[in-house]
PyMOL commands that place a pseudoatom at each C-alpha (Angstrom):
pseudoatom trace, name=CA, resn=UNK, resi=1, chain=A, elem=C, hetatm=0, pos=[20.818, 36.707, 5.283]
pseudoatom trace, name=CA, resn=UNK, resi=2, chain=A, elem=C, hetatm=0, pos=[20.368, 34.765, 2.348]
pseudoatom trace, name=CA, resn=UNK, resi=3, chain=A, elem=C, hetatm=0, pos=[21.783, 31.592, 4.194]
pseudoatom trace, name=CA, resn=UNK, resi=4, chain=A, elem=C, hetatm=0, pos=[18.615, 31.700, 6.104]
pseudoatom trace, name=CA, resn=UNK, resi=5, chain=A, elem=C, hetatm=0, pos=[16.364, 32.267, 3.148]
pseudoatom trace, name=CA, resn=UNK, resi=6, chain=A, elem=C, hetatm=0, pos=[17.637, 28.808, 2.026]
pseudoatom trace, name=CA, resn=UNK, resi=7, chain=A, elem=C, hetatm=0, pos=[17.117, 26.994, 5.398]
pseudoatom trace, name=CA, resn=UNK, resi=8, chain=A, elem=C, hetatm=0, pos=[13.385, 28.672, 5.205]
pseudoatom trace, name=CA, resn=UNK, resi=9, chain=A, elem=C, hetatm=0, pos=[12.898, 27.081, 1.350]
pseudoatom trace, name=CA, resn=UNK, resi=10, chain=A, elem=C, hetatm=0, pos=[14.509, 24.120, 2.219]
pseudoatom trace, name=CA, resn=UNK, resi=11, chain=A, elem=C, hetatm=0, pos=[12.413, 23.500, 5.264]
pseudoatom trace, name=CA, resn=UNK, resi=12, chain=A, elem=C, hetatm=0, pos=[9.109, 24.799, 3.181]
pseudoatom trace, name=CA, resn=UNK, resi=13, chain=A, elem=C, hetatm=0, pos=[10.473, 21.991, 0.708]
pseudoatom trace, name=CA, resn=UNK, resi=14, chain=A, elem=C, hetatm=0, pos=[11.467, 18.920, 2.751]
pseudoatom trace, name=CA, resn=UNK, resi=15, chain=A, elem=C, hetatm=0, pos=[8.227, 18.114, 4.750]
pseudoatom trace, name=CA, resn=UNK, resi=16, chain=A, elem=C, hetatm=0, pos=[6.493, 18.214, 1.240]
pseudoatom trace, name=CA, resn=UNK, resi=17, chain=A, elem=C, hetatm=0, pos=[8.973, 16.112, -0.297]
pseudoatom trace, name=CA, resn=UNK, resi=18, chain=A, elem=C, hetatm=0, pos=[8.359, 13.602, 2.807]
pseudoatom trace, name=CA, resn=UNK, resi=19, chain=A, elem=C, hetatm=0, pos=[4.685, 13.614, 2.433]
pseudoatom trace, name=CA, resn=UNK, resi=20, chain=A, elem=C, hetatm=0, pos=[4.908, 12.590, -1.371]
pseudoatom trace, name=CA, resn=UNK, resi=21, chain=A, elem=C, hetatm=0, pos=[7.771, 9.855, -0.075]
pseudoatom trace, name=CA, resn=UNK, resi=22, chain=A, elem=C, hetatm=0, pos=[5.427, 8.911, 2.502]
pseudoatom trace, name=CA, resn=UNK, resi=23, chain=A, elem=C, hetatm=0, pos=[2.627, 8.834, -0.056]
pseudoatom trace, name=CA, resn=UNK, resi=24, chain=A, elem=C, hetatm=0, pos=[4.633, 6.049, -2.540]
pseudoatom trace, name=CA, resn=UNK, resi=25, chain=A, elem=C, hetatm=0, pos=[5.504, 3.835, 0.233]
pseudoatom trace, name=CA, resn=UNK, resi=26, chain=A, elem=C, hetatm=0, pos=[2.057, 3.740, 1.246]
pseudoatom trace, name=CA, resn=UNK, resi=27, chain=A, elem=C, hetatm=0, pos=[0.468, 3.487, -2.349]
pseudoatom trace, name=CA, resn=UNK, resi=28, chain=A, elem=C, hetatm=0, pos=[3.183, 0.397, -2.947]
pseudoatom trace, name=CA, resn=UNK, resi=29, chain=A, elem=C, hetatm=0, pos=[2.461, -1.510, 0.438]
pseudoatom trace, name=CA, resn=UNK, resi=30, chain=A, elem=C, hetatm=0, pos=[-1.041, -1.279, -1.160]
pseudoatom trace, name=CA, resn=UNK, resi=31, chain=A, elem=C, hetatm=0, pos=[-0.189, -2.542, -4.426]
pseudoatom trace, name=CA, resn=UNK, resi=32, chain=A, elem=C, hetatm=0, pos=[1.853, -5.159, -2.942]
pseudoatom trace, name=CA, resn=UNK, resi=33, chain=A, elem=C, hetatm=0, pos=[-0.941, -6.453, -1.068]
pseudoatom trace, name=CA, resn=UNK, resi=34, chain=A, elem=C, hetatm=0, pos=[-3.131, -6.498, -3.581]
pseudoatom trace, name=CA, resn=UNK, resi=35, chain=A, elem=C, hetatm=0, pos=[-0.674, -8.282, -5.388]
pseudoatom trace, name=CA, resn=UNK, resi=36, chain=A, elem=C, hetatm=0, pos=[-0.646, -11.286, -2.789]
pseudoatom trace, name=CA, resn=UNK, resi=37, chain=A, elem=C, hetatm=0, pos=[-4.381, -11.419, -3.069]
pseudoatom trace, name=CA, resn=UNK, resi=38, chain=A, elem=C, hetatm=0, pos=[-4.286, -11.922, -6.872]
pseudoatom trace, name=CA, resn=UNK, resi=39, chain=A, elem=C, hetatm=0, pos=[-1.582, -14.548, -6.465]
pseudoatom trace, name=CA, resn=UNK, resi=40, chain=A, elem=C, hetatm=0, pos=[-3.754, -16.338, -4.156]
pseudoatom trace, name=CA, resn=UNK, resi=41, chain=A, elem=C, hetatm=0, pos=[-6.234, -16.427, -6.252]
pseudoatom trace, name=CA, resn=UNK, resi=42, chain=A, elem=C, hetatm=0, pos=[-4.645, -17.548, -8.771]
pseudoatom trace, name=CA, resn=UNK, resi=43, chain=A, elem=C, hetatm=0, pos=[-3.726, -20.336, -6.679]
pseudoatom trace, name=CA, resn=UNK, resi=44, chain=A, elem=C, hetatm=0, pos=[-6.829, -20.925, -5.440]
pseudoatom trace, name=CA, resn=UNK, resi=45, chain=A, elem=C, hetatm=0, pos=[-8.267, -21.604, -8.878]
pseudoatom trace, name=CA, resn=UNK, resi=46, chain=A, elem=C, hetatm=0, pos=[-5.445, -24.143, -10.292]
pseudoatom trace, name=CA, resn=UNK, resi=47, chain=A, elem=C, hetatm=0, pos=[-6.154, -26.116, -7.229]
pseudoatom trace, name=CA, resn=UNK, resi=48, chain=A, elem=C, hetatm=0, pos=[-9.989, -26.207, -8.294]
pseudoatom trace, name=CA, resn=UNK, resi=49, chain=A, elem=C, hetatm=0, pos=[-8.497, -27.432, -11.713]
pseudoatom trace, name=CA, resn=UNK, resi=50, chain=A, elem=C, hetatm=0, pos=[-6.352, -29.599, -10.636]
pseudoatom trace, name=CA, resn=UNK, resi=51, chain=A, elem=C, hetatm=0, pos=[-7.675, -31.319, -7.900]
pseudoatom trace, name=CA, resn=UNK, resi=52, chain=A, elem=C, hetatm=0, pos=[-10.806, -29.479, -6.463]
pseudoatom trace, name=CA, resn=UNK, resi=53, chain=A, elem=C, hetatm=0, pos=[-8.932, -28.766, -3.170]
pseudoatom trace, name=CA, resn=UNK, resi=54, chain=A, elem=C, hetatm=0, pos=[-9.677, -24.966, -2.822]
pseudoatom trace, name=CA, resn=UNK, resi=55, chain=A, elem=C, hetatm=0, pos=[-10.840, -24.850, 1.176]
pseudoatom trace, name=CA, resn=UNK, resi=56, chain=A, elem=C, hetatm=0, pos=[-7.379, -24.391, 2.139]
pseudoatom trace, name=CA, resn=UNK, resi=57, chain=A, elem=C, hetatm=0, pos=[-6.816, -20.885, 0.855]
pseudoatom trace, name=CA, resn=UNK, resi=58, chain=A, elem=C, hetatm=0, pos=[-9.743, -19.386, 2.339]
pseudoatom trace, name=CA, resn=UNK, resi=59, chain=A, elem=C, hetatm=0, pos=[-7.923, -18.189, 5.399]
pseudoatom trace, name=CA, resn=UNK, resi=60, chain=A, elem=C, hetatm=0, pos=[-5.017, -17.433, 3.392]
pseudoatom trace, name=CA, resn=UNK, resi=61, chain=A, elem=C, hetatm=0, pos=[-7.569, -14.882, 1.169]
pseudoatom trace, name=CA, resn=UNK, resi=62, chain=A, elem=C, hetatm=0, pos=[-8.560, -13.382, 4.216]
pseudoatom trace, name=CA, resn=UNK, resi=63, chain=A, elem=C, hetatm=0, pos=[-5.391, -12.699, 5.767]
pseudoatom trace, name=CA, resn=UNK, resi=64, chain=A, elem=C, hetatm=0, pos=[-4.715, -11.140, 2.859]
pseudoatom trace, name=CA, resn=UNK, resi=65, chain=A, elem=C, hetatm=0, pos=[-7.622, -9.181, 2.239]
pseudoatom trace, name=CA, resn=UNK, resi=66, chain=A, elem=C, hetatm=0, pos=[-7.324, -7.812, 6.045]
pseudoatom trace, name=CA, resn=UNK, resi=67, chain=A, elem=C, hetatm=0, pos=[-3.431, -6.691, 4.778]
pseudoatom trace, name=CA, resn=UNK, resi=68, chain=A, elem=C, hetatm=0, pos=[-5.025, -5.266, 1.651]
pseudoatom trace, name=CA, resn=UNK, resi=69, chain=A, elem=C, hetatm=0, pos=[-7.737, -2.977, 3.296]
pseudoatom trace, name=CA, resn=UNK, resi=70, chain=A, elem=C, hetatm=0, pos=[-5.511, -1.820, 5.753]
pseudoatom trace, name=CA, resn=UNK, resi=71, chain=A, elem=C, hetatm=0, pos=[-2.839, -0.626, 3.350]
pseudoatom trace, name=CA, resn=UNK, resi=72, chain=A, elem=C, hetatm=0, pos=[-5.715, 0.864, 1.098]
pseudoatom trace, name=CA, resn=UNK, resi=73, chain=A, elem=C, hetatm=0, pos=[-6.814, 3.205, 3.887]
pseudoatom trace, name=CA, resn=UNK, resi=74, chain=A, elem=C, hetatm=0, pos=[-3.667, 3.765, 5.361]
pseudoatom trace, name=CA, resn=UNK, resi=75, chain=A, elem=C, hetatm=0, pos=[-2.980, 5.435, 1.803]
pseudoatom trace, name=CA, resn=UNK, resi=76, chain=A, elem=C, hetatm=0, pos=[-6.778, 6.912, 1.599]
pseudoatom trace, name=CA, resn=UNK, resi=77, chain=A, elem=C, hetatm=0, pos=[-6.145, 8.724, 4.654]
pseudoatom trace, name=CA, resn=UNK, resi=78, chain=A, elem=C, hetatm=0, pos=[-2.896, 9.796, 3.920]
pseudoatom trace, name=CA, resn=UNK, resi=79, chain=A, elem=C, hetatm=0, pos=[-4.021, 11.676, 1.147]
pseudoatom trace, name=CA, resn=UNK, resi=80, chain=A, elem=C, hetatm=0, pos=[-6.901, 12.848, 2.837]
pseudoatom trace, name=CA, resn=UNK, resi=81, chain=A, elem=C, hetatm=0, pos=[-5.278, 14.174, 5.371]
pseudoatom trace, name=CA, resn=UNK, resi=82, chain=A, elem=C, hetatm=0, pos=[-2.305, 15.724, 4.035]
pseudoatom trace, name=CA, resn=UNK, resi=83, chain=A, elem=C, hetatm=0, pos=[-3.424, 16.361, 0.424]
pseudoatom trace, name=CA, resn=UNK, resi=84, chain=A, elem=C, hetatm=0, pos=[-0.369, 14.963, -1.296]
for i in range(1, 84): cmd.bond("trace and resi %d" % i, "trace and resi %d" % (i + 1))
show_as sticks, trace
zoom trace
């Protein structure tokens, strides 16, 4: 009896612990992309320094961007939906 007691608290447990794992990897694919568009832009503006060549990343910032958005509501509605 108390063996299945412990399968019914471990099985209340585990799909919360997933959610909240599920929850980080989405909230660091975010961060990561945002990452790459800082980077970018950081590389956008030593071009303008250096040699005024900055046309070149402006597909490259919105690639990035696109990444960045998704991941963001991926994670929004994540949380939204599951309250984690």
């Amino acid at each position: 009896m108390s063996q299945s007691i412990n399968e019914a608290r471990e099985g209340a447990v585990g799909p919360e612990i997933l959610l909240c794992l599920e929850r980080r990897r989405l909230l660091g694919a975010f961060t990561e992309a945002v990452h790459e568009v800082m980077l970018l832009q950081q590389q956008q503006v030593t071009d303008i320094v250096n040699d005024g060549n900055f046309g070149r990343f402006d597909l490259l910032l919105h690639m990035a961007n696109e990444r960045k958005e998704l991941a963001k509501y991926a994670y929004l509605q994540h949380v939204d939906k599951h309250g984690c």
